[in-house]
Structures are given as C-alpha cells and as structure tokens.
C-alpha positions in Angstrom: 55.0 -8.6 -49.2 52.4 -10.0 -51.6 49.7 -7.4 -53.0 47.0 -6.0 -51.1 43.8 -8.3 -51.6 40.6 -5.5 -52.1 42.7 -2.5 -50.2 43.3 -4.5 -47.6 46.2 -6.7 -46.3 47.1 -9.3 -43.3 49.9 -8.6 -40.5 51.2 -10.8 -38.3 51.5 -9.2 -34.8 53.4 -10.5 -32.5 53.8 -10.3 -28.4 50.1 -10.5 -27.5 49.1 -11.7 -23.8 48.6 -14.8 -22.7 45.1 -14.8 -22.4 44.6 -14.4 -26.3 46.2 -17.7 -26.7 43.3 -19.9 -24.7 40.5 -18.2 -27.2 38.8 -20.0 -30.1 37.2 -16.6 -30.7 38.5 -13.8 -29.8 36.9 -10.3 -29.7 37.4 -6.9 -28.4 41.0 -6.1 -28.6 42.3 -3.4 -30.9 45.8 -3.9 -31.7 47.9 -1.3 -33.8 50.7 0.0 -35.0 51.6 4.1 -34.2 52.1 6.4 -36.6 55.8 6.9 -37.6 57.5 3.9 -35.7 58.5 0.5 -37.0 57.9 -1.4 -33.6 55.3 -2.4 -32.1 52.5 -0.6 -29.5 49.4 -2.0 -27.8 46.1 -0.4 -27.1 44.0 -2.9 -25.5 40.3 -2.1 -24.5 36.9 -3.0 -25.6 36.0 -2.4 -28.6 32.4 -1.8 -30.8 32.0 -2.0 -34.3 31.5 1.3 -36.5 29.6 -0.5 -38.6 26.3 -2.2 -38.4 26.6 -5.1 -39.5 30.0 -6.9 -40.4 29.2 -6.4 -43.8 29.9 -2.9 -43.9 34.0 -3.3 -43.5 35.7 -3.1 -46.2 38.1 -6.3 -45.1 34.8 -8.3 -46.1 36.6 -9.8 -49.4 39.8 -11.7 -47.9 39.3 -15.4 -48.3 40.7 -18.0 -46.9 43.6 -18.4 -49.6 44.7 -15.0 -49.3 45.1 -15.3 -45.7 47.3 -18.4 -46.0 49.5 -16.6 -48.6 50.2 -14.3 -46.1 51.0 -16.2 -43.2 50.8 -19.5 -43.8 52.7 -21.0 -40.8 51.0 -19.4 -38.2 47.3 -19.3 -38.2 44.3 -21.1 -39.7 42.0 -18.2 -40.1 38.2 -19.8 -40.6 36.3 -17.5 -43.2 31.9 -17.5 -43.6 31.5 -20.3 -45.4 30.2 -17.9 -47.8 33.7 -16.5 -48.1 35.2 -17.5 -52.3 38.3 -19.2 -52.5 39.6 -16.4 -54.4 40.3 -12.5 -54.0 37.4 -11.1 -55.2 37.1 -7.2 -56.3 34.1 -7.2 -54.3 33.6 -7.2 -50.8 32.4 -11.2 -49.6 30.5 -12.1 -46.7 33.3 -13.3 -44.2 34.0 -13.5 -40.4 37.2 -11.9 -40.0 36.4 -8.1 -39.1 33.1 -7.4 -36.7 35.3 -4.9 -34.9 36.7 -2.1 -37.5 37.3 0.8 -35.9 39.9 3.8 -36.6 41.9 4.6 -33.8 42.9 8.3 -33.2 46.7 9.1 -34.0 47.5 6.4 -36.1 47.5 5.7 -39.8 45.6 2.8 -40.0 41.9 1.3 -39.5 42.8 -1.8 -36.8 40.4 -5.0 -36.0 40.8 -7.4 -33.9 40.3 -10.7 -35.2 36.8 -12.0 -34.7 36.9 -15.6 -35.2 39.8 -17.8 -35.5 40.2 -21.5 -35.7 43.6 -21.6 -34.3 46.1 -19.5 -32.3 49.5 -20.2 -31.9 52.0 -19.5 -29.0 52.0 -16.0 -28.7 51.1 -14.8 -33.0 47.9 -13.4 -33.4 45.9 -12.5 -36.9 45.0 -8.8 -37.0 43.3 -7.5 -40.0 44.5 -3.9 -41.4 42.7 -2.0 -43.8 44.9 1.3 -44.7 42.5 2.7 -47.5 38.8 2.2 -46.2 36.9 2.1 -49.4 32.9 2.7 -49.4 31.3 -1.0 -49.8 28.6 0.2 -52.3 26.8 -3.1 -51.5 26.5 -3.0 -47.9 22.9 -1.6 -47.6 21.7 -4.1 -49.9 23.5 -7.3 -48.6 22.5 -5.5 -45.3 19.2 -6.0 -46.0 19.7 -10.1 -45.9 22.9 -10.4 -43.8 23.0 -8.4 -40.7 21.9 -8.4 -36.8 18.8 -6.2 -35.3 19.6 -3.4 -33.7 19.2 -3.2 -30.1 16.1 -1.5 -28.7 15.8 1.8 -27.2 13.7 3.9 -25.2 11.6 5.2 -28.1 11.9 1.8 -29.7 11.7 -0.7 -27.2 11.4 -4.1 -29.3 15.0 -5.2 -30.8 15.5 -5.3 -34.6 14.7 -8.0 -36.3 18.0 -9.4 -38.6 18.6 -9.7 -42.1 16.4 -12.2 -43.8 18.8 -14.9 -44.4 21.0 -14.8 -41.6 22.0 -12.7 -38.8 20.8 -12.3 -35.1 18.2 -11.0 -33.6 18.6 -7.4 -31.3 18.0 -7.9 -28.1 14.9 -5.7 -26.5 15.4 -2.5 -24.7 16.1 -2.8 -20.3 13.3 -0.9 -19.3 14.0 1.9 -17.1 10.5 3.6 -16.6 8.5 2.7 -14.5 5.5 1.0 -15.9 6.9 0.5 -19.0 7.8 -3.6 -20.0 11.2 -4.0 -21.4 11.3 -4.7 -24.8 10.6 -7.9 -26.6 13.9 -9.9 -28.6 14.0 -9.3 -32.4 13.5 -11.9 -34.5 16.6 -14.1 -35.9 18.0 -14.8 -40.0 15.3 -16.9 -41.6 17.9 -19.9 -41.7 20.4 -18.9 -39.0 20.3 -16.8 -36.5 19.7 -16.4 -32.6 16.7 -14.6 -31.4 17.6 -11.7 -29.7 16.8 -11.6 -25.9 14.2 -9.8 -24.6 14.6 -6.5 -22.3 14.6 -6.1 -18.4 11.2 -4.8 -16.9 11.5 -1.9 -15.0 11.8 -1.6 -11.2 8.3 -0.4 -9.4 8.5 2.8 -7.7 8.5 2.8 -4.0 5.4 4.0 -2.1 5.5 7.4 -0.6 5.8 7.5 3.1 3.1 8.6 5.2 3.5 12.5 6.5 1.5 13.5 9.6 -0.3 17.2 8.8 0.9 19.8 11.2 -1.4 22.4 13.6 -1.9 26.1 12.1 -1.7 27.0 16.0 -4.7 28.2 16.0 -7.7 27.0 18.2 -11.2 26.6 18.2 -13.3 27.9 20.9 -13.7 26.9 24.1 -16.5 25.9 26.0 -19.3 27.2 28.1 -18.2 27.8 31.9 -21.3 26.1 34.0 -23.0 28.7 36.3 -21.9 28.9 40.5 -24.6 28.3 42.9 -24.6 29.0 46.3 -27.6 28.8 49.3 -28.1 28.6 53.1 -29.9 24.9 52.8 -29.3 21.6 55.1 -29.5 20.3 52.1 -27.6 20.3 49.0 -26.4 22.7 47.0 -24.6 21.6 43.1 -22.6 23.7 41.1 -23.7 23.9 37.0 -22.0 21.4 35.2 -20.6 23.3 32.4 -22.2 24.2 29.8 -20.6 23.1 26.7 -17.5 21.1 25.5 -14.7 22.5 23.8 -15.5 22.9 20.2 -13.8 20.3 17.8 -11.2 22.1 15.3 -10.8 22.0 11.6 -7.6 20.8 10.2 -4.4 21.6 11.8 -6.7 24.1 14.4 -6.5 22.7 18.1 -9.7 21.6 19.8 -11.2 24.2 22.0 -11.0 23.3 25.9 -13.7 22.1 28.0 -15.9 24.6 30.1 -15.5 25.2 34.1 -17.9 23.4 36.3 -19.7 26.0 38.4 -18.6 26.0 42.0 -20.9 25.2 44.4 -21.2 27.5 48.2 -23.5 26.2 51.1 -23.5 28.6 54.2 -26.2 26.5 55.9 -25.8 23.4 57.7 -25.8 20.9 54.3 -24.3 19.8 51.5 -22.4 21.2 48.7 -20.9 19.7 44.8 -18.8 21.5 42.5 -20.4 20.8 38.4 -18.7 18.8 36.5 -16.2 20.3 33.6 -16.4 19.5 30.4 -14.3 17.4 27.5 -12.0 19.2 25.3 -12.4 19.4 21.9 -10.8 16.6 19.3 -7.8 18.0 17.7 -8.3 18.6 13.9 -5.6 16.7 11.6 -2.1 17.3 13.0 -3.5 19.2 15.8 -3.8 18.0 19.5 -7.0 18.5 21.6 -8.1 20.6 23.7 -7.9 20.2 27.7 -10.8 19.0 29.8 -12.2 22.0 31.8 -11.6 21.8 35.6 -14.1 20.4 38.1 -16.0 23.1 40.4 -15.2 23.5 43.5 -16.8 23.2 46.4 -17.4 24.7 50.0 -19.3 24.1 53.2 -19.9 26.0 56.5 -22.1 24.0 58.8 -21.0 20.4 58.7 -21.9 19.1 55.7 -20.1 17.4 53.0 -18.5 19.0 50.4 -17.6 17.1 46.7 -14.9 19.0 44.1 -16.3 18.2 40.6 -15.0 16.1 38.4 -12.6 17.5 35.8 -13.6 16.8 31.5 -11.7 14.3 29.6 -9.0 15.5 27.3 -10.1 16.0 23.9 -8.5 13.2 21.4 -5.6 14.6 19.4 -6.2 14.2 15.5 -4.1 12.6 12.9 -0.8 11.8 14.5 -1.1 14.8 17.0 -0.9 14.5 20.8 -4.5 13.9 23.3 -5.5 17.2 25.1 -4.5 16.8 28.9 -7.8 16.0 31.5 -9.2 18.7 33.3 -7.8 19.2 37.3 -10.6 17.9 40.4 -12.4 20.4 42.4 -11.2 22.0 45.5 -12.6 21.8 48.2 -13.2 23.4 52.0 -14.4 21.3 54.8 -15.0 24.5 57.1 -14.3 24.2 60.4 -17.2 22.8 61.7 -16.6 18.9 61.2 -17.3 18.7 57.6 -15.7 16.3 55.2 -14.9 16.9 52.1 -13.6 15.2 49.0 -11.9 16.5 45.8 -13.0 15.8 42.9 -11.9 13.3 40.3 -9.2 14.4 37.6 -10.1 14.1 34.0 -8.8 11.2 31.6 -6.2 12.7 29.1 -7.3 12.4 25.8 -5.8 9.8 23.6 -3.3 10.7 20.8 -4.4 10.5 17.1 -3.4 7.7 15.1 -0.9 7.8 12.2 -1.5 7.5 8.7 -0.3 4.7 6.4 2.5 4.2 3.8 1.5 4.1 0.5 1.6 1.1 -1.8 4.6 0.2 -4.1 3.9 -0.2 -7.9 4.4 -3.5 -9.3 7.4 -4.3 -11.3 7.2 -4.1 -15.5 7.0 -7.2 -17.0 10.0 -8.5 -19.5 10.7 -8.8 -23.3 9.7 -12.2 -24.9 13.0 -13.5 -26.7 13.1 -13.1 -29.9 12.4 -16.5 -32.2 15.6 -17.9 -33.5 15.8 -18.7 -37.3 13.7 -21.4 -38.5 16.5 -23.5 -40.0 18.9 -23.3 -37.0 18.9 -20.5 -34.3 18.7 -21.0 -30.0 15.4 -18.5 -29.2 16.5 -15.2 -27.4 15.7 -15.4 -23.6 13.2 -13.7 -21.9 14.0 -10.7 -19.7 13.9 -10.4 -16.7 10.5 -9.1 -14.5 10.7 -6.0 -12.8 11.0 -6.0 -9.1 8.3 -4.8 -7.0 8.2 -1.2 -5.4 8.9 -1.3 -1.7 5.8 -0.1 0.4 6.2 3.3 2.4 6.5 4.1 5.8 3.7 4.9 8.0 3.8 7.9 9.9 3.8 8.2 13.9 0.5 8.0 16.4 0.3 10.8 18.8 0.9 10.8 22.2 -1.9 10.3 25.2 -2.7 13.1 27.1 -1.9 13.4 30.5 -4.6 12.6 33.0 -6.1 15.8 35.5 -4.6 16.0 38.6 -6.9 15.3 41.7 -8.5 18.0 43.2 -8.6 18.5 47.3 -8.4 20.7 50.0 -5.0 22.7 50.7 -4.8 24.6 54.1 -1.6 26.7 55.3 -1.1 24.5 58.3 -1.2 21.2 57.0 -0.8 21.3 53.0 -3.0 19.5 50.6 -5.5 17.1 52.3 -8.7 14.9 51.4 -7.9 14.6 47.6 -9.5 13.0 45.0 -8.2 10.5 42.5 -5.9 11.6 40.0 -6.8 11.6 36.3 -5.9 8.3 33.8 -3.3 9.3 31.3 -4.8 9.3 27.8 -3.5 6.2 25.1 -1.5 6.7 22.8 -2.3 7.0 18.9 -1.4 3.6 16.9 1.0 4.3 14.2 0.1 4.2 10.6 0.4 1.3 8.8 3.7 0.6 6.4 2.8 0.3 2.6 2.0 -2.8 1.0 4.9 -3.9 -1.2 4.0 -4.5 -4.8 4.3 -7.5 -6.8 7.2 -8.5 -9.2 6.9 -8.2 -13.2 6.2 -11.2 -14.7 9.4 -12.3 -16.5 9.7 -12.6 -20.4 8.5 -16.1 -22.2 11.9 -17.2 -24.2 12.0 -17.4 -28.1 11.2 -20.3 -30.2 14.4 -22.1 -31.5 15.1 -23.3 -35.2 12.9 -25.9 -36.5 16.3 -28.1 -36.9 18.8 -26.9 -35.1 18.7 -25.0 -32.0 16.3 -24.4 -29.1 14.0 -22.4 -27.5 15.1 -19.5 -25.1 15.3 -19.7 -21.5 12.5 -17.7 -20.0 13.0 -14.5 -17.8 13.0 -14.7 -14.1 9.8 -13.0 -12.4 11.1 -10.2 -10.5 11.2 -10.2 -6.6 8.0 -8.9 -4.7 8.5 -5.2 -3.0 9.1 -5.6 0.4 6.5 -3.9 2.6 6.6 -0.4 4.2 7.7 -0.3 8.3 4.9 0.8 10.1 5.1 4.0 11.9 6.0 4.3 16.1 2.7 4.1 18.2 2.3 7.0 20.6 3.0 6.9 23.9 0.8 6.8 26.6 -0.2 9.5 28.4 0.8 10.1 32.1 -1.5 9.6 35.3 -2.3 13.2 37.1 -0.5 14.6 39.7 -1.9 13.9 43.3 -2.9 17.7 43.9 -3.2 20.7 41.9 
C-alpha cells in the first residue's frame, strides 16, 4: 500500500449496484467498511455534508497523481482544476469529497465519491480519511471558495457564495402566510450558479360564515285591539290591534303581533273582527315573532259577519327561520240567515338571509434567483408564487314561515264551514354568499446568467388563484296555512 497522501488514503471498493455504474457524477452514497471485519458492508442512504463547504474535508489535498498511484487501472478520478499535480501538505481545492461524514460504529470517516470521470464495471472510488485533521485554512479559503447557505425562516434570502467561485444558496420556501419566499443568493464572482429563489407561501383560506344563534328570549308582544259590540243594522268593527310585536335585539325573538278585537252585533246588521297585527322581525339568529290572530266575528239578526284578518309573520333575522302568520277570524252566522266569512290567514314571515364566506388571502410572492457569476454561472430560478387562499363558505338562509290558517265558522253538526283563505307560506332566507378566492403570488423573476458563459434563470410560476367559497343553502319556503283552525 503506498503512503497516506495528507492523512488520507484511496480504497477501491468493490460490489457496488448497478445503478452507480450509469453515473458521470455520483452523489449521496456512503459506503464503508465495519469496524473489526476484513470484508465488505454497505450502508446506502442519502447523505449531507458536515461541512460547509467542500473545503472543510480534510481529503481536499489528493491530486490527481496520487489517485492514479493508487488505482491506476480502474478509475479516472477528475480533480478542481485547482487540484496540484503533487501531494501537497496542505489541503487543495479539489472535487473528490462534498460528502464527508462519520458514520456511527465504524472506524473510519467515509465519502462517497463526488465527481468522477469514469466508472468501471462494478469498481467504484471511495475516499477514506482515518485521521480527520483540522484544515486550519478552511475559514479563510471559505471565505473565496464555498456555496451560500440556504435561507431560513429568520433569514429568508440564500447566502451569497465565496467570492471566486462557489454557488449561490437558494432562498427560504415560505411557509407563513404573507411572507414572500426568499430571494436566491448570489453566485462565485467567476463561477458559480445563482441560487434559486424560495417558494411563496400558500394564502390562508377565508373563514366560513357562522349564523348567530337566539338567546331564547323574546321581546314583547303587541297590543291586543279592543272588542266592540252594539245592537245596530248597521255595522259593528272589532279594534284592529293595537300594536305589532316589538322587533328583538340580537339573538332575542321578535315579539308576536296583537289580537284583533272581536266584533258582536245583536241587532239586525253587520259585524268585522279587527285586524291582528305583524310579528316582530327576529334579531340576528333569532326567528320572528307570529302574526296575532284576526278578530272574530258574530251576528244575530241577519247580517253579515267578517273574521279579521290574521298579521303577517315577523321576518326571521340573520339565518333564523320567519315567524308563522297569524290564524283568520271566526265567525257565527246566527241562525237567522246570516252569512259569514272567515277571515284571511296571515303571510308567514320570510326566513333571514345568511351571511357570507370570508375572503381568501392572496398567495406570497416568490424569491428572485439569485445572479449567477459574472464569468460563467446559469442565474438561479425564481420561486414559485403562492397559491391563493380558497374563499369560505356562506352560511344558510332561514326558513319561511308558515302562512295562518283560514279562519271560519265551526258548528257541532256540520264541522268547519264558510272559511276564509288560508295564509301564504313566508320565503325563504337566501343563503350567504361563498368567499371570494384570493389571487396567486406572483412568481419569482429568474437570476441573471454569467456575462460569458451561462444564462439567466427560469422565472417562477405564478401560483394558482384560490378557488371561491360555496355559497350557503337558501331557506326553504314556508308552508301555505291550514284550511281551518
């Protein structure tokens, strides 16, 4: 075996896959030999260097001489071109070992080769460096020969490289939203590829829409209207009531609508139950309250007698259900050849509408590439734009409220007879409207390439517009009265 060249020293390791034998370059695959046995073991994995820059292993000084002393029959190993012909005592600048790394249990620092020229049948170069000197010079050829490191979170732009040559990092994938990913570092000033830039983040979807709900309280009702009664051929009309239901706050239920005042002729005329009153509207998340009921009416003497009409449902509030319509007057025809009608059921109220999704953020923008070296570098590319948040659901319209049932006459003998016209169901709410989706980040403008050799980098890909929130379930309509009470 011929000396060790600076602590350091080539094997020849046989039985290597397949695959290794189609590379011109060959990277992450650690290959060494276990502690206390002659034969041969493989670990195979990826593999990162310890080191920062290739500079920093202590194999740095083999040259292209020493490697054919060692094997000279079985590989053409391609040093830096800054690589002497000679062992030096020194670590050089070479290409062998960008992949040092110690591997637990054995007693040696492994590499896998990281460039070779040539690689025959199934013999592979491995670097092995059993002593692992300090290279007193790496963090001042460092400083001229190395590679930017990537970016991170609290430093999103990559590293620019060493002055002279070396690549640029590439910029940090943004994973907060709003934040851009981080723009390429800049590449050697003679060679060098500019580092690409970093991702923009994704936007946030928007929330979705949540109807309030009702406290179960309710606000008060309305005013009953006043009875009236007389002995007149004419007519005689129930009081309308007086007031509606009072509107609630939010989540409290609209108050219901007051009674019409029933209306009594013992004469020979007329007689018209009052009008009830709407419900109250709903406050948000809380339905309305019912219509009051229509007053009845009664005759003795042959007259006509009219139920009043019932209120309108109040309208439910935000997402909440209508109130239901108030019932028609009774009535009573007497028995002396009167007719009589019953009155009208309320409308039910219609439902409250839903409220809309919010909006998706828009996607980060991406890292500009980083500019390759100005004698010969490609430019990093630009990363990719953020997509767009998605927009948010909108929530669901409340339902209509049931219409008031017509009002009429009901007699033992003969059932319900001379009823009015039941009560329209109320409509329902219209759900709320889905988010907008939010636009894409802008993708990353790619680095400038070497003034002679190389090119620029490829720009970054916008990122794909949010797609826009589903709109929440209209309510449904409310149902048409009953024909009687």
């Amino acid at each position: 075996m011929p000396p060790p060249v600076n602590q350091a020293m080539l094997a020849v390791i046989a039985q290597v896959d397949d695959v290794l034998r189609q590379a011109n370059v060959i990277t992450g695959t650690t290959i060494a030999v276990p502690r206390g046995s002659a034969g041969l073991a493989s670990v195979t994995g990826t593999v990162r260097s310890t080191a920062p820059t290739l500079t920093d292993s202590v194999l740095g000084g083999v040259s292209a001489r020493s490697a054919s002393l060692v094997v000279p029959d079985h590989a053409s190993v391609l040093p830096s071109p800054m690589a002497p012909p000679n062992p030096m005592a020194l670590p050089a600048v070479t290409q062998f070992a960008s992949l040092l790394q110690h591997v637990p249990g054995y007693d040696l620092m492994v590499g896998a080769v990281s460039q070779a020229g040539r690689v025959i049948g199934r013999v592979i170069v491995v670097l092995v460096d059993a002593v692992v000197p300090i290279n007193p010079f790496a963090s001042i050829v460092r400083v001229f020969i190395s590679d930017g490191a990537p970016g991170t979170a609290a430093h999103p732009d990559g590293g620019n490289a060493g002055l002279l040559l070396g690549d640029g990092g590439a910029g940090w994938n943004s994973t907060v939203a709003g934040a851009n990913g981080g723009n390429g570092g800049t590449g050697g000033l003679f060679f060098g590829a500019g580092g690409a830039g970093g991702a923009g983040a994704p936007g946030v979807r928007g929330t979705d829409a949540v109807n309030p709900t009702a406290s179960g309280a309710r606000a008060p009702s309305g005013l009953n209207g006043q009875p009236a009664s007389g002995t007149t051929s004419g007519t005689v009309t129930g009081e309308d009531a007086a007031a509606a239901g009072q509107p609630g706050g939010p989540g409290v239920a609209g108050g219901n609508g007051g009674e019409g005042g029933a209306a009594h002729n013992y004469g020979t005329g007329s007689a018209a139950g009052g009008a009830g009153r709407p419900g109250g509207a709903g406050g948000a998340g809380a339905a309305g309250g019912s219509g009051g009921p229509g007053g009845w009416a009664t005759i003795v003497g042959g007259g006509i007698a009219r139920g009043g009409t019932g209120g309108a449902g109040g309208a439910g509030g935000t997402g909440a259900a209508g109130g239901a319509g108030g019932s028609g007057g009774t009535v009573d025809p007497g028995s002396v050849g009167g007719t009589a009608t019953g009155g009208t059921g309320g409308r039910g109220g219609r439902g409250g509408d839903g409220l809309p999704g919010g909006a998706g953020s828009a996607g980060s923008s991406g890292g500009t590439g980083g500019a390759g070296g100005w004698l010969g570098g490609i430019g990093g590319a630009g990363g990719a734009g953020g997509s767009g948040g998605a927009g948010g659901s909108g929530s669901s319209g409340g339902d209509g409220g049931a219409g008031g049932a017509a009002g009429g006459h009901n007699s033992p003998d003969h059932g319900w007879t001379n009823l009015g016209t039941p009560g329209a169901g109320g409509a329902g709410g219209i759900g709320g409207a889905g988010g907008a989706g939010a636009s894409g980040g802008a993708g990353g403008a790619g680095g400038t390439g070497g003034a002679v050799f190389g090119g620029p980098g490829a720009d970054g890909s916008p990122g794909a517009a949010g797609a826009p929130g589903s709109a929440g379930a209209d309510g449904a309509p409310g149902s048409t009265g009953a024909s009687h009470q």
